[in-house]
Structures are given as structure tokens and as C-alpha cells.
Backbone bond lengths (Angstrom), bond angles and torsions (degrees), N, CA, C in turn:
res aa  C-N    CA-C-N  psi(-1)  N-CA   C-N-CA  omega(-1)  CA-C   N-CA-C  phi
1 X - - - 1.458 - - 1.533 110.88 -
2 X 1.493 108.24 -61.12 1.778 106.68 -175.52 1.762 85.26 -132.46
3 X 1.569 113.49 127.95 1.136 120.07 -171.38 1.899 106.13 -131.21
4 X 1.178 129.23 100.41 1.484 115.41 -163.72 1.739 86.40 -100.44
5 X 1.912 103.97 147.73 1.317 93.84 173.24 1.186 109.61 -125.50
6 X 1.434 131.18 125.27 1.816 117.64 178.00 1.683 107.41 58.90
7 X 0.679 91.83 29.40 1.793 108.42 -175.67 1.892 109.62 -66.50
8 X 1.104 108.77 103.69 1.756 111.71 167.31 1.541 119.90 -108.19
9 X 1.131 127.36 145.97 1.581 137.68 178.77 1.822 121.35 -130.93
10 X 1.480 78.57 97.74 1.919 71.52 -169.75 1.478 106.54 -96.01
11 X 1.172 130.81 172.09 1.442 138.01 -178.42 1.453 117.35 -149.33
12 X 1.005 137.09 135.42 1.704 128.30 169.46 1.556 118.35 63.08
13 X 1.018 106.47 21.84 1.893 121.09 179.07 1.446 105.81 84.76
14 X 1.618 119.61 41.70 1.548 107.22 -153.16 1.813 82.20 -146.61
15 X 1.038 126.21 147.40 1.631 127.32 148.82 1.844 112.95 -81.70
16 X 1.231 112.58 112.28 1.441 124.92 161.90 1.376 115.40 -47.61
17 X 1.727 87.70 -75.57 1.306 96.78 -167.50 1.718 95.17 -122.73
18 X 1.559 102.49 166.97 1.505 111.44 -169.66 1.438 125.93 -148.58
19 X 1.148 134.45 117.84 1.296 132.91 -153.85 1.513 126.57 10.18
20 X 1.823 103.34 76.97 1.325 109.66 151.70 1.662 138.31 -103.53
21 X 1.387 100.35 146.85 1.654 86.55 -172.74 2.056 79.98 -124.03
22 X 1.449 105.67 152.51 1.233 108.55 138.01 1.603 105.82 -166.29
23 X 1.129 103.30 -167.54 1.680 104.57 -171.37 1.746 100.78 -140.54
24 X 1.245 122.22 124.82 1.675 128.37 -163.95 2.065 80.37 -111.52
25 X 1.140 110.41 118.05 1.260 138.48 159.78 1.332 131.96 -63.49
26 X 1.248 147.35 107.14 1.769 136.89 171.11 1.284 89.42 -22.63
27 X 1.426 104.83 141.00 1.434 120.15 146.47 1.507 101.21 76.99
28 X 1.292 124.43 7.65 1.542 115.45 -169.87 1.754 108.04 -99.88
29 X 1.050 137.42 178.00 1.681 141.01 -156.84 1.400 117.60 -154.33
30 X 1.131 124.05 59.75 1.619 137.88 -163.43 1.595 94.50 -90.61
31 X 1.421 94.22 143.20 1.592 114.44 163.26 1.365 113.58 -134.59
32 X 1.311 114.56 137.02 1.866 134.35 -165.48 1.885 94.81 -107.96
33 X 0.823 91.94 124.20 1.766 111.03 168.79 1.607 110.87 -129.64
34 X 1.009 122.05 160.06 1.483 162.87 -178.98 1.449 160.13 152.51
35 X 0.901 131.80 -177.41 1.311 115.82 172.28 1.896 107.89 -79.98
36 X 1.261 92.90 160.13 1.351 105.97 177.29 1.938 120.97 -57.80
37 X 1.411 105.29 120.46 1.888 84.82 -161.66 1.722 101.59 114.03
38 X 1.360 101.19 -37.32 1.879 85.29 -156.51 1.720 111.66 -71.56
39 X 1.587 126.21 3.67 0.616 145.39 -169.22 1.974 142.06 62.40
40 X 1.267 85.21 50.25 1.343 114.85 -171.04 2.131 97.58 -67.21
41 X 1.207 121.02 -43.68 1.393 109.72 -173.94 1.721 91.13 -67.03
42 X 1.299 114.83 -50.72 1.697 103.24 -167.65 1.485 100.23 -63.45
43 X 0.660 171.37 -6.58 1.661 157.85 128.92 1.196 102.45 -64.41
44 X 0.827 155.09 68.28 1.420 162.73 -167.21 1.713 98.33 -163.42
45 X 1.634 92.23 -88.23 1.583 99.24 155.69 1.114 163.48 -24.94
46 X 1.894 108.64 -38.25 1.216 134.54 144.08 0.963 115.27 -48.99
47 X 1.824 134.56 -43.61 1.314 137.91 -155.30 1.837 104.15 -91.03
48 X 1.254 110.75 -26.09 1.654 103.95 165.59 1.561 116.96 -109.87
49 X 1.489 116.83 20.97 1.284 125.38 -176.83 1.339 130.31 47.81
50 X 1.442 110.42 53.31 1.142 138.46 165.91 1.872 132.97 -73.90
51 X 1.585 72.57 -32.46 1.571 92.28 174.95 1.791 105.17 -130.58
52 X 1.260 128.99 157.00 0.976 118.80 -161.81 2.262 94.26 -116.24
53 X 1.337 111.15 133.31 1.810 105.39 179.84 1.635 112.88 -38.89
54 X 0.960 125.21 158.45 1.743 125.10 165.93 1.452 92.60 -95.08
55 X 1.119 121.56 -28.70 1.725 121.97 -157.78 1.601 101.15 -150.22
56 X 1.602 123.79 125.44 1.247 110.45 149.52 2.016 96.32 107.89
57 X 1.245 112.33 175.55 1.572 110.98 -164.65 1.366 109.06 -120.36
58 X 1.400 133.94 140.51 1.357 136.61 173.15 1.606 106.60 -139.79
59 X 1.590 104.55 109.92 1.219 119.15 -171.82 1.469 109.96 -102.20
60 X 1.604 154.37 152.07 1.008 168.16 137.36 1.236 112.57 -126.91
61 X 1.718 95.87 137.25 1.342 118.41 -156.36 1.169 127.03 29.87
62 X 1.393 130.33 57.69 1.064 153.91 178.96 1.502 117.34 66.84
63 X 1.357 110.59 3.56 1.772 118.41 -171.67 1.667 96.71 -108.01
64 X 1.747 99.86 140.55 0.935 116.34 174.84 2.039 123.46 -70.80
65 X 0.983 124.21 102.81 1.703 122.02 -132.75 1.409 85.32 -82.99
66 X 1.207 133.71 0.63 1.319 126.87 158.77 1.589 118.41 -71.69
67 X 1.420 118.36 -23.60 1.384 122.47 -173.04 1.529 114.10 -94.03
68 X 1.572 112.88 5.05 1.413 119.17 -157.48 1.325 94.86 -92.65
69 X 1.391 118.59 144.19 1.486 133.35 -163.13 1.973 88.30 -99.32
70 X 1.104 125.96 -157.45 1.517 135.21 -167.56 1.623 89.48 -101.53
71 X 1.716 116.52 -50.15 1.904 85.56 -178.07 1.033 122.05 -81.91
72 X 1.848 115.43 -8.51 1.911 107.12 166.17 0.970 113.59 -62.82
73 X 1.618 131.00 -47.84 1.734 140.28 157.14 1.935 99.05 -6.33
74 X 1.610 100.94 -87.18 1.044 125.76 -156.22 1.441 106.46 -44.90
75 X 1.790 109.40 -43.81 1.484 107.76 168.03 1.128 141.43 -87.24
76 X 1.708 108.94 10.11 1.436 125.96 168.99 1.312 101.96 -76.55
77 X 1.351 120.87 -52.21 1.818 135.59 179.36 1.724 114.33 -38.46
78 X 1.299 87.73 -36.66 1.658 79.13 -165.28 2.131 103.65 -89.40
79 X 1.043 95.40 10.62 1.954 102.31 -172.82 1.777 90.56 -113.91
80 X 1.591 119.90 -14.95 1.496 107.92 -163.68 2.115 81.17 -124.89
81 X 1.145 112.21 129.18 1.406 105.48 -168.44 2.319 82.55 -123.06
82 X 1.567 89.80 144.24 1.596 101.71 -172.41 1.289 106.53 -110.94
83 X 1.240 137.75 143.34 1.748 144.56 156.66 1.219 94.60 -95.27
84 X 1.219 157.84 103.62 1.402 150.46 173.72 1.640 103.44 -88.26
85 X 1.260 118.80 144.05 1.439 147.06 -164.73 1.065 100.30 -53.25
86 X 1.136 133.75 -50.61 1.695 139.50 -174.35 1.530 100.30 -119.69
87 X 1.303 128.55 81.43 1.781 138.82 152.01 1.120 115.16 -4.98
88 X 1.342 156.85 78.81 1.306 129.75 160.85 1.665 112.05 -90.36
89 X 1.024 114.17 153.49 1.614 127.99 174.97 1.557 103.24 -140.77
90 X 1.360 124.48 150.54 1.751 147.77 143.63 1.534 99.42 -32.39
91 X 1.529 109.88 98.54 1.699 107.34 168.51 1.291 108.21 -82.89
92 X 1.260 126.63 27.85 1.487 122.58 168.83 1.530 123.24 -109.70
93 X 1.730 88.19 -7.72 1.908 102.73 -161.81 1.826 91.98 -118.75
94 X 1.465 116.97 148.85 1.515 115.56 -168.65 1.737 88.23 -80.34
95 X 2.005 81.40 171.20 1.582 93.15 -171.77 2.075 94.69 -50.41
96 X 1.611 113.83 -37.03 1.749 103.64 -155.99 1.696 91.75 -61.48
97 X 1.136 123.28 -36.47 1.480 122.89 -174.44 1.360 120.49 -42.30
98 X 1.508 110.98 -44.98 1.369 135.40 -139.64 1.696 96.64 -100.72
99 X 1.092 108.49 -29.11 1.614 124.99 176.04 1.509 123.52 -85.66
100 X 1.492 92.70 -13.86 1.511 102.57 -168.08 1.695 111.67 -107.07
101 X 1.914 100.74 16.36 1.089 97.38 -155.67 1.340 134.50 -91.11
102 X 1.548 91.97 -17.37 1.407 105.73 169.35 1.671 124.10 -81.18
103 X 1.316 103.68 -8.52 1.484 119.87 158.80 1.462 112.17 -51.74
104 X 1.564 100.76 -70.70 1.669 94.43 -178.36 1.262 115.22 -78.51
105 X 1.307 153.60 -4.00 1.366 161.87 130.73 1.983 89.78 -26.63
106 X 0.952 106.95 -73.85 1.680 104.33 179.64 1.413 127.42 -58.68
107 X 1.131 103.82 -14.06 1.417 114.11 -158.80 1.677 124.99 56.01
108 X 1.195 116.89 39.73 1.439 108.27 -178.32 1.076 119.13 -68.26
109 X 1.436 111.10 170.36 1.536 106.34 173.42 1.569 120.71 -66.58
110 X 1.595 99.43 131.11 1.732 104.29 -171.10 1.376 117.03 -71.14
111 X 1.479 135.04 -31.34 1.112 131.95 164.75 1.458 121.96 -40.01
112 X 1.680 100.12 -76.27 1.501 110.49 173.13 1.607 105.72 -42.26
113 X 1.180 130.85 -65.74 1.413 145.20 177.62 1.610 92.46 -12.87
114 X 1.207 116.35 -81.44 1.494 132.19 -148.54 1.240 99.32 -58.64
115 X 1.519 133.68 -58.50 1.184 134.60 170.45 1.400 118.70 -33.70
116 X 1.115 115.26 -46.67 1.380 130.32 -167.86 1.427 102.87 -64.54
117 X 1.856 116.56 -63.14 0.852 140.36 171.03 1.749 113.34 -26.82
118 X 0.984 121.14 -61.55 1.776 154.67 -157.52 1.701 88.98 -70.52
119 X 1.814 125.17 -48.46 1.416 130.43 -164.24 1.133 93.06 -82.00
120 X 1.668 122.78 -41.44 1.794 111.32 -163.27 1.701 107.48 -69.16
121 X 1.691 96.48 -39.72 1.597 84.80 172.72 0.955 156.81 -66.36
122 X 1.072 103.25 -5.42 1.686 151.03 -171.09 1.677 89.85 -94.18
123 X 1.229 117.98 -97.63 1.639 113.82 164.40 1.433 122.84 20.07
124 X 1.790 103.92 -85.74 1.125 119.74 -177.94 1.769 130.24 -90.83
125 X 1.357 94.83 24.62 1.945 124.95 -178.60 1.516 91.79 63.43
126 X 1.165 141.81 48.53 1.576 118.53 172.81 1.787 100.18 -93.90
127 X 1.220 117.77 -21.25 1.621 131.79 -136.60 2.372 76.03 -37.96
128 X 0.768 107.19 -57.79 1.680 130.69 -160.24 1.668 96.21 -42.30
129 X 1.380 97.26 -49.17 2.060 96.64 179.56 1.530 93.43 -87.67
130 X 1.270 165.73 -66.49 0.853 157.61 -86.03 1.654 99.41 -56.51
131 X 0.900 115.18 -28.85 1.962 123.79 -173.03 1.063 128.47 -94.17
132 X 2.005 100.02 -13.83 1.612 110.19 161.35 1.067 125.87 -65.88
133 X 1.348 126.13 152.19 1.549 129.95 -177.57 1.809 87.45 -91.12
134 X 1.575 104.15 154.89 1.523 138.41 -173.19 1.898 102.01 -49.54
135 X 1.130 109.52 -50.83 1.300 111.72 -164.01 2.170 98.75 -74.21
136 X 0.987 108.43 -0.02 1.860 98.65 -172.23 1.579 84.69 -113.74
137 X 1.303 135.72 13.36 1.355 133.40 170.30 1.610 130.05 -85.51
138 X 1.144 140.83 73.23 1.535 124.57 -177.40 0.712 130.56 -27.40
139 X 1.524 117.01 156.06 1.858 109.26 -178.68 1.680 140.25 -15.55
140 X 2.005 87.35 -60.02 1.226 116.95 -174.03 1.796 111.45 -75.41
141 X 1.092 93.60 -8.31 1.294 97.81 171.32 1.376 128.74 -93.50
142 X 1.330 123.57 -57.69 1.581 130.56 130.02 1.443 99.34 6.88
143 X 1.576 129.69 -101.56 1.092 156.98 -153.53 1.409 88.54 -56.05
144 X 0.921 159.72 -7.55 1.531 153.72 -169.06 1.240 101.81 -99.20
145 X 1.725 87.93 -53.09 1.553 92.74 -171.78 1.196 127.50 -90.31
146 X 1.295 129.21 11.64 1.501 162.98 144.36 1.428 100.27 -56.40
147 X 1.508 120.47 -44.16 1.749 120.07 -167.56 1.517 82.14 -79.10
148 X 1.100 141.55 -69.18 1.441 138.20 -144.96 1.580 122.60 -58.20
149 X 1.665 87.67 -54.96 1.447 95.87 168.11 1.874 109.41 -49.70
150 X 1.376 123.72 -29.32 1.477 121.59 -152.70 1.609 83.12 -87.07
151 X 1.144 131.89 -35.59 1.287 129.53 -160.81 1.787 108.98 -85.20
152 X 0.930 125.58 -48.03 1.609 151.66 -175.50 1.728 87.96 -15.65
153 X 0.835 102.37 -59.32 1.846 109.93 -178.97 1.405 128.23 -29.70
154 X 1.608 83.45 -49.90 2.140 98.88 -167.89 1.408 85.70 93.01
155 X 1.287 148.99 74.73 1.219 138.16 162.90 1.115 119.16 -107.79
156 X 1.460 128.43 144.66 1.945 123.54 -148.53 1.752 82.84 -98.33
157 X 1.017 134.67 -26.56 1.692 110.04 171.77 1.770 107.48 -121.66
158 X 1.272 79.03 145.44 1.803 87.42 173.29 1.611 97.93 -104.72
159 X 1.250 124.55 156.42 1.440 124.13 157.83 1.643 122.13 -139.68
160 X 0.988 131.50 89.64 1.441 135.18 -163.74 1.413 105.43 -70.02
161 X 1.271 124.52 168.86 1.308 128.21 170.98 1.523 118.26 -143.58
162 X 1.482 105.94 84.69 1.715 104.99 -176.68 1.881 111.04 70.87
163 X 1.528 105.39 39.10 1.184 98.77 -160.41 1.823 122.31 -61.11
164 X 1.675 80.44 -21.06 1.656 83.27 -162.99 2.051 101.00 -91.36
165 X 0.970 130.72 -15.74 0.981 144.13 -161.41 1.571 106.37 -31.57
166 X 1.070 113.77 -40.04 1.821 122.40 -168.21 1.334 106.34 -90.88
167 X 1.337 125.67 -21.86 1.159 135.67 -170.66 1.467 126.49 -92.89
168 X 1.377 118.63 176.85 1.963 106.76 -171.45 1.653 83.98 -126.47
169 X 1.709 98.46 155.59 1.157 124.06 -165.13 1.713 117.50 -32.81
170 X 1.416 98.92 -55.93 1.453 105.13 -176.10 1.610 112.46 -51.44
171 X 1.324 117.32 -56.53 1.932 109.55 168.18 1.074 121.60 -35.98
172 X 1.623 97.18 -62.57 1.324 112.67 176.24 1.560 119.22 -21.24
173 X 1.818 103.45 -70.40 1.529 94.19 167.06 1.289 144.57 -88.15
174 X 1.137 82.95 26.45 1.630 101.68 -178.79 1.814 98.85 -89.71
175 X 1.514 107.95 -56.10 1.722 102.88 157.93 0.760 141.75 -14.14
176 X 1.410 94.92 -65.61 1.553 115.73 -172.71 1.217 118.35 -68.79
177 X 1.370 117.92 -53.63 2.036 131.28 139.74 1.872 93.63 6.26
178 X 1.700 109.88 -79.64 1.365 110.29 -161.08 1.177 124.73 -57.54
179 X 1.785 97.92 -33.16 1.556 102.67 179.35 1.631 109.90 -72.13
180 X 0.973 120.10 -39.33 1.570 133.60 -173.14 1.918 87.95 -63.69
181 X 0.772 128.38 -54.66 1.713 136.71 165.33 1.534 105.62 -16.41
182 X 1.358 89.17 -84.63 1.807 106.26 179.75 1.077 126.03 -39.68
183 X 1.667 111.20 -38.41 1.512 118.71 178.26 0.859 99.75 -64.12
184 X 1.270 139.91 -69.17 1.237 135.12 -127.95 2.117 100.21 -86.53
185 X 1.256 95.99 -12.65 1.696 102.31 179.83 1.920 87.18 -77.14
186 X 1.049 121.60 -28.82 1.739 126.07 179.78 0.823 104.97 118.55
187 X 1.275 141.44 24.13 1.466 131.20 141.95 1.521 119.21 -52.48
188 X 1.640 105.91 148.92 1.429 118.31 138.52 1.091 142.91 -68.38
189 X 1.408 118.53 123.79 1.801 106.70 -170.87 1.733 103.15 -129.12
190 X 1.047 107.08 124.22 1.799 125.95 169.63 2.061 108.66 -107.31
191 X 0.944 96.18 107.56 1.479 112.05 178.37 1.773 112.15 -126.35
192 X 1.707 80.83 104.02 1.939 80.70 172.87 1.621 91.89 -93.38
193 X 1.362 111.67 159.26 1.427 144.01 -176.97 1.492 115.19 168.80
194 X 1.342 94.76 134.12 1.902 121.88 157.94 1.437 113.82 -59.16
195 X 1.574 117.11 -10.16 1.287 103.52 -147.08 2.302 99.79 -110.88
196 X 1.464 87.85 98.17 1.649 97.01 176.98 0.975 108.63 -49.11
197 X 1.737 140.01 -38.01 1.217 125.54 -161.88 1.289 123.00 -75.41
198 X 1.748 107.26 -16.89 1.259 122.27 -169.65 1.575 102.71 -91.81
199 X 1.354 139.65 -32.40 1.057 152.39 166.05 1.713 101.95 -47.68
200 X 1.184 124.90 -50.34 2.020 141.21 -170.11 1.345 75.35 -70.36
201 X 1.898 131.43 -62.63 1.399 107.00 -146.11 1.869 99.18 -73.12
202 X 0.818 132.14 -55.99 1.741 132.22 149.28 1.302 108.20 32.21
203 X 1.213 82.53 -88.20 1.549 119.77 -132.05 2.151 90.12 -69.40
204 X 1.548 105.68 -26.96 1.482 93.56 -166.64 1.741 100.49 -93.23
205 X 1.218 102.72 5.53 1.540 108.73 167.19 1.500 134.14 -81.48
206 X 2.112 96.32 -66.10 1.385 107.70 163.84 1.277 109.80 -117.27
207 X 1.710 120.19 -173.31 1.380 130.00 177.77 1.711 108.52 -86.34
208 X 1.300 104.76 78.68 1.150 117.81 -171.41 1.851 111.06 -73.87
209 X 1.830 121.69 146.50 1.563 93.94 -168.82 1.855 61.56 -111.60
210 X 1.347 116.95 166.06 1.445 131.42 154.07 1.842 123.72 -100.67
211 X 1.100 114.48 116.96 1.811 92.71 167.85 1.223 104.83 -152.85
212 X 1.341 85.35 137.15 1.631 120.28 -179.44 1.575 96.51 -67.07
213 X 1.875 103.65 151.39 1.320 107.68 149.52 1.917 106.13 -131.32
214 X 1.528 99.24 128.35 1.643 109.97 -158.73 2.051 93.25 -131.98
215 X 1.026 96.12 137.63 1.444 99.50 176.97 1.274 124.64 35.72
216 X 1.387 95.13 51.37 2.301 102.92 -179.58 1.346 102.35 85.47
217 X 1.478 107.97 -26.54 1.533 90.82 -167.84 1.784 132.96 -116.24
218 X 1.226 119.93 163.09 1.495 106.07 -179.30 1.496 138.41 -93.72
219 X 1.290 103.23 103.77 1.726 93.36 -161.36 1.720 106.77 -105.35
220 X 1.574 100.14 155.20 1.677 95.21 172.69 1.859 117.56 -81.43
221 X 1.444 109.14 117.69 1.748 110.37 -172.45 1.588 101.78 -36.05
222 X 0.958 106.93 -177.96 1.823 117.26 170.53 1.320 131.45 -139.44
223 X 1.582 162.82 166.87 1.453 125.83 -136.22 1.482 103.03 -80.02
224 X 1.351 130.78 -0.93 1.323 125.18 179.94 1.267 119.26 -37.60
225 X 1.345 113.39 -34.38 1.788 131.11 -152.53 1.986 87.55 -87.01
């Protein structure tokens, strides 16, 4: 699906990151750890082609993401769905608006849409705010609705970024619940987080792989974690 090869990312006259290759599988459940800095969002980025390699190849769906024009971009996006680290949404448009948005960005069909719309919210307990505006939402709520909007698509990878970070334990695994959900419907799931405990709760669910990124480079964690 998303295959990086020998892959480097430099920034500011500096190498970030430095010859990584890996290959994210249908149906597979990876988690990214590091220290803060080690550049876990820019591999993140690389993986929905956000950022383009300095060195080395990063393919999705079999296309070389260097050769992708702005509407292959656009149609890679909607198969790779993002939780980004810090949520933003339209505080003028309700949470159902705000979720529904990449729908009308696509123009899908609005019927089907709504239906769809009505199950995800339901899904992820919003059905109750769906009419609240973004700012009367708690953390854990945000972050829900960050998953929904990412999902709305049907997209074969999800990739979160530090999703739970703002949040307290109990959401937290309540998240993770959804993501562990998705997989197992056959999704891909990429989840960077600091957070070990959430990795232990994981791991006794699905066949979770862990990998560190430590000195530029990408290593697989080991049972320590």
C-alpha cells in the first residue's frame, strides 16, 4: 500500500531522517514512538505525501508520489484518512458539518453521504453534539471527531498523529477501541504517540508491530515496550 525505500528527510541544513525503508501492509497496525524532535510527524507526512523524500523512494498505491500531479494527490488523500495532532475544524460550521466535509469538498453523493454521516456519528458517540459548534466540544470529543471526519471517505489507511495526547486515559481508550475497530474491519492504522500505556493496552488486543525512530533512523521496538 505505502512502501518508503532508503527514504531520507533533511530540513534546515540538517538530515532528520535517514535511510528508511518500510512497507505498511492491508490490514497491518503499526505504532511510531519517539522522543519529541525525532521526527515522527515528518514520517507521518512522507507516508500521505505531504512532504516530498530529499533522498530515496516513497510509493503509495503503487505510484511513485513524486510523479503525482495535484488530482492524483487529491485522490491519494481520500484512500489515506489523517487525525492530525492538533484538530482543527470551522467554528462556525456544527461538529455534523465539519465531518461531512470532505464529502462536499468531493462532491459525493448527498443522500448516501448523510446516511453514512448519521452511522459514523453514532459510531464515535457524537450522534448527541452533532449540532454543536467545535469550540463547546471537549478534548475527547474533538478527537472523535477528528477520527470521523478522517474516516467519512472509506479510506484503506488511517494515520493518527499523537491522537490521544490532550486527552485523559479513559477517551484515550475509548479511541483506541475505534482504531482497534477499523483494523479489524481491515484497515490500516499508523499511530504516532509517547504514550507506552496505550501501546500495552494495544498490543493485548491486536497484533500490533511498534517502531521507534532514534537517531534518523527506523528501528523495530523490542518486548520492553
Amino acid at each position: 500500500m505505502i512502501e518508503l525505500e532508503d527514504v531520507s528527510y533533511s530540513y534546515g541544513g540538517g538530515e532528520l531522517l535517514s535511510g528508511i525503508s518500510l512497507t505498511l501492509q492491508p490490514g497491518s497496525f503499526h505504532f511510531l514512538t519517539g522522543p519529541s524532535g525525532a521526527g515522527k510527524t515528518t514520517f507521518l507526512k512522507l507516508c500521505y505525501g505531504d512532504l516530498l523524500p530529499t533522498a530515496g523512494r516513497v510509493s503509495a498505491f503503487g505510484q511513485d508520489v513524486r510523479n503525482l500531479g495535484r488530482d492524483d494527490i487529491a485522490r491519494l488523500r481520500r484512500r489515506v484518512g489523517v487525525v492530525h495532532q492538533d484538530c482543527e475544524f470551522l467554528d462556525h460550521l456544527s461538529v455534523e458539518e465539519n465531518v461531512a466535509l470532505p464529502l462536499t469538498v468531493s462532491g459525493r453523493d448527498s443522500a448516501t453521504g448523510e446516511a453514512n454521516l448519521t452511522d459514523l456519528l453514532s459510531w464515535v458517540g457524537l450522534s448527541a453534539q452533532a449540532g454543536s459548534l467545535p469550540p463547546e466540544l471537549s478534548g475527547g470529543e474533538r478527537q472523535r471527531a477528528a477520527l470521523a471526519r478522517a474516516v467519512i471517505m472509506a479510506p484503506e489507511i488511517i494515520i493518527a498523529d499523537e491522537p490521544t495526547g490532550n486527552i485523559d486515559w479513559e477517551m484515550s481508550l475509548r479511541l483506541l477501541t475505534l482504531l482497534v475497530e477499523l483494523n479489524r474491519m481491515g484497515k490500516t492504522i499508523v499511530i504516532a504517540t509517547h504514550d507506552l500505556n496505550l501501546i500495552r493496552s494495544a498490543k493485548a488486543q491486536v497484533q500490533a508491530r511498534v517502531l521507534r525512530i532514534r537517531d534518523r533512523q527506523l528501528q523495530l521496538a523490542g518486548a520492553d515496550l
